[in-house]
C-alpha positions, -999 to +999 in steps of 0.1 A: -248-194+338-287-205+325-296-239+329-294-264+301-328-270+307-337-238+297-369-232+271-382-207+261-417-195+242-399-176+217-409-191+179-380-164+162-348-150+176-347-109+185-342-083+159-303-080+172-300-119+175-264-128+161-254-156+144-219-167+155-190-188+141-177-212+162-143-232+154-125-252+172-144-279+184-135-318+183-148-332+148-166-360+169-189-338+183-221-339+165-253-310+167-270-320+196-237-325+213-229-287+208-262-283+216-260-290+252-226-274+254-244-237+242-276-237+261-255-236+293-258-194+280-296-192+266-317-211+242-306-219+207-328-209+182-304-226+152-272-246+150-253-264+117-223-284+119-200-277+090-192-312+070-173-325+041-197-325+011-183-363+001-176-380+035-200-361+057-172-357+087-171-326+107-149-299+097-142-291+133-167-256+130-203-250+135-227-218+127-250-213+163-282-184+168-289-180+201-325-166+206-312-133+224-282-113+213-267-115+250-268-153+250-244-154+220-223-126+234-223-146+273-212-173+252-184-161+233-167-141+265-168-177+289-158-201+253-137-175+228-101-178+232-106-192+268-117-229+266-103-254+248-122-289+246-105-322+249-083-339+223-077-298+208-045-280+211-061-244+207-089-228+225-124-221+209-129-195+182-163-178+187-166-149+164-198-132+146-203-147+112-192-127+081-226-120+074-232-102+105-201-083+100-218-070+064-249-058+084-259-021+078-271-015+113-244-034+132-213-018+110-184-032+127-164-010+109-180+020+136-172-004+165-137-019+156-109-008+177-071-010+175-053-012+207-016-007+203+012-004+228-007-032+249+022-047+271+029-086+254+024-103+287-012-098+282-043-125+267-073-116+253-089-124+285-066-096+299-079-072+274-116-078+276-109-071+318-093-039+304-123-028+283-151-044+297-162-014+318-173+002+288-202-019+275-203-055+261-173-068+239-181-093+206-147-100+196-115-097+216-080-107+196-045-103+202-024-105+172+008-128+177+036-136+153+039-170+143+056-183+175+021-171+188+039-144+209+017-115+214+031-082+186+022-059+217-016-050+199-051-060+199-084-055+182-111-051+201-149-055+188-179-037+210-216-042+206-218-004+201-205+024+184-208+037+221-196+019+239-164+023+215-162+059+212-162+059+253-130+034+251-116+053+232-121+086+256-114+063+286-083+044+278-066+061+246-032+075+261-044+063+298-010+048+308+019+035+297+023-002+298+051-022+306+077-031+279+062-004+260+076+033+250+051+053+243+010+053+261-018+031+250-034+037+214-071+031+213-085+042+176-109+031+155-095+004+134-085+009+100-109-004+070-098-029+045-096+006+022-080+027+046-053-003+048-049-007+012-044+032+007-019+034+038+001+006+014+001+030-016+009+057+003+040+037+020+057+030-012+055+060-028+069+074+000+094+048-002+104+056-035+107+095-028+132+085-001+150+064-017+158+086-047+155+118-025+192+105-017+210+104-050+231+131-059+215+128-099+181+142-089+181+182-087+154+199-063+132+201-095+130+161-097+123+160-055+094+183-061+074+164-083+085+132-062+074+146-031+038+154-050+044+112-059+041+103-019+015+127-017+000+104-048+002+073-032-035+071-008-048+077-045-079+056-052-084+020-038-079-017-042-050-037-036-014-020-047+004-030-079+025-014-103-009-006-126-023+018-093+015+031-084+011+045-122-021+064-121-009+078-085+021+091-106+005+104-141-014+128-119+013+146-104+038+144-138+050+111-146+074+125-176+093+143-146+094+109-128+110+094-164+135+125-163+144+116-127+148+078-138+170+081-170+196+108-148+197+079-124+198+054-145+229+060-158+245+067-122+263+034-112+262+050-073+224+058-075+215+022-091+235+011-057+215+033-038+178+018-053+189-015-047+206-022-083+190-044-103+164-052-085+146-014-100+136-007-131+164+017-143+192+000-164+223+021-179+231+014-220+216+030-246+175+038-244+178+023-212+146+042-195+126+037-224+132-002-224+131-013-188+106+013-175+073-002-165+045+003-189+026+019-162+049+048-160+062+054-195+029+048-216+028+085-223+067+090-227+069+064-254+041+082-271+056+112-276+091+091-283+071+076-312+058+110-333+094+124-323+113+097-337+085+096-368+096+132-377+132+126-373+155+126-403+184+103-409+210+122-384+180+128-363+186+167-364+150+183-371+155+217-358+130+239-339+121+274-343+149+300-334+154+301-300+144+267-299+175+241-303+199+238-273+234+219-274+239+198-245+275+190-232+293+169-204+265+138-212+272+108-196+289+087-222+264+056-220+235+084-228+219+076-262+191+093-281+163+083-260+176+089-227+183+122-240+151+126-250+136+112-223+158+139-197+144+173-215+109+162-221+095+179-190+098+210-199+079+211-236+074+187-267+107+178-281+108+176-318+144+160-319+168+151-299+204+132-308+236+123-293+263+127-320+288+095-324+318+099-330+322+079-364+356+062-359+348+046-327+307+043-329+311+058-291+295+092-279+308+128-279+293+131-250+271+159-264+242+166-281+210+186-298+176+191-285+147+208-303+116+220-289+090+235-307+088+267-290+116+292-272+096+291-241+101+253-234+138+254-242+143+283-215+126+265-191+150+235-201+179+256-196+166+273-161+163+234-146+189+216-165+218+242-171+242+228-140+222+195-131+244+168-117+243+133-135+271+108-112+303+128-116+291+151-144+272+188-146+253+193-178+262+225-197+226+238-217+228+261-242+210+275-268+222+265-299+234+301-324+220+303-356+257+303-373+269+278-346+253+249-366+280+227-352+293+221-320+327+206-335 
């Protein structure tokens, strides 16, 4: 430990000089308090007590430049996380300030580490012992829950991109620790980016396993769900509904609406997503209504010019070869869900449950136009058979005579 004593000749710090954050500290303690306190590990070059604009008190945290980059460092490993001054219930914070963080050639991003399966009976002071024989450490936290018991990991911040890549040779899958079940994890530590794409990726995945389960979603549904998870480490920024969307449009999101209005109507598959909690509600035009805009902006779309060309029984027919007659429909199934179900597979030009007009309740069957032969066969090939709760659909094209199916 220098002297406080110390001077030196120097008029500006060194080129690699770092400017730390220090928090902490008793709010009685002014600059040349801290002062004295620092140069006990080299000269300071700079120091600034943070205050409160109107009453000029301490805030309890201070910005300190040591001349030489290894005062600051000798600094942080004797004060960080290890002493705590009087009247203060936690121990110093000594950290490098954000903007040293943001600094091109000292990208903390290269020199970051996570340490996982660390044994919880371990401090940071611990950890720094564990990695110190690799080169000099800047930053050294365990992360605790909020009882402040350690979650068994640990970032770990070196001076160097070398020195971390040689922890990372030297102690990743070194030994197992104790209370843990698996061998110590040393890795680079996930960006901000890397995190927020990790999230995406998560709930998409979620939601493929979650609907992976129900018994309404045929192989051809799983597929395009499985592309979904895929989806999810699509672009950046923090997850909502809005990124979720575009993750989806790129791998089909009218297959996704299919897959929603099947299980939509399925009182055992709304169990199975957590009820009303998702976005799929039975009743007439159900997955049109309570879908989220970010998924359905293209369904409702086409909805709209179908419904514009509709007539007043909402039987426009296709082409010949076009038209299909579907049967066993779930009896809350109205004219949009129906619509929604068989748009996958080409541009529907109609599509209409039929009523039965003495009861206003369905027939549990109805008529779908395409406007070519080629989507209705691919309608048939994937719907013909699929499963909606206790149901199997029955897709057939509809006969030129058979202009009825009653």
């Amino acid at each position: 430990m220098n002297s406080a004593s110390q001077v030196t000749s120097q008029t500006e710090p060194d080129p690699d000089a770092i400017k730390m954050f220090v928090g902490q500290i008793p709010k009685n303690m002014d600059e040349n308090d801290l002062q004295k306190m620092f140069e006990d590990y080299g000269p300071v070059y700079h120091l600034n007590v943070l205050r409160d604009k109107n009453t000029g008190q301490s805030k309890g945290c201070c910005f300190v430049t040591f001349y030489t980059r290894k005062a600051a460092l000798d600094a942080q490993n004797a004060l960080h996380n290890v002493k705590t001054m009087p009247m203060m219930h936690h121990p110093i914070q000594m950290k490098p300030a954000d903007s040293e963080k943001r600094n091109g050639d000292l990208n903390v991003e290269e020199r970051k580490l996570f340490v996982g399966m660390l044994s919880k009976k371990l401090n940071e002071n611990d950890v720094r012992m564990m990695f110190a024989p690799f080169g000099t450490i800047e930053d050294c936290t365990v992360l605790r829950d909020a009882t402040s018991t350690s979650k068994g990991c640990a970032f770990v911040t070196f001076a160097s991109r070398v020195c971390a890549m040689n922890a990372i040779k030297g102690m990743h899958h070194s030994q197992t620790m104790e209370g843990c079940s698996s061998p110590l994890v040393v890795k680079i530590a996930d960006t901000q980016k890397e995190k927020e794409q990790k999230k995406m990726q998560q709930v998409a995945s979620n939601l493929f396993m979650q609907m992976s389960n129900l018994g309404a979603l045929g192989p051809q549904y799983l597929a395009f769900l499985q592309q979904a998870a895929a989806a999810g480490n699509m672009g950046s920024g923090n997850f909502n509904m809005g990124n979720m969307g575009n993750a989806l449009n790129a791998v089909g999101v009218q297959q996704l609406l299919a897959a929603a209005a099947a299980a939509g109507n399925n009182p055992a598959a709304m169990n199975a997503m957590g009820g009303q909690n998702m976005p799929f509600n039975s009743g007439p035009n159900s997955a049109s209504a309570s879908f989220p805009n970010a998924f359905n902006t293209q369904a409702q779309m086409q909805q709209n010019a179908a419904a514009a060309k509709q007539s007043e029984d909402g039987r426009i027919p296709g082409p010949d070869g076009a038209n299909l007659f579907i049967y066993h429909l779930p009896q809350e199934f109205g004219d949009q869900d129906l619509m929604q179900m068989f748009m996958p597979f080409g541009n529907v030009v109609s599509a209409k449950v039929f009523i039965d007009k003495q009861t206003n309740l369905s027939k549990c069957f109805g008529f779908v136009s395409y406007d070519t032969p080629m989507s209705a066969q691919a309608a048939i090939t994937s719907m013909n058979g699929f499963q909606i709760g206790m149901k199997r659909l029955k897709v057939q094209l509809k006969r030129p005579k058979n202009d009825k199916p009653y």
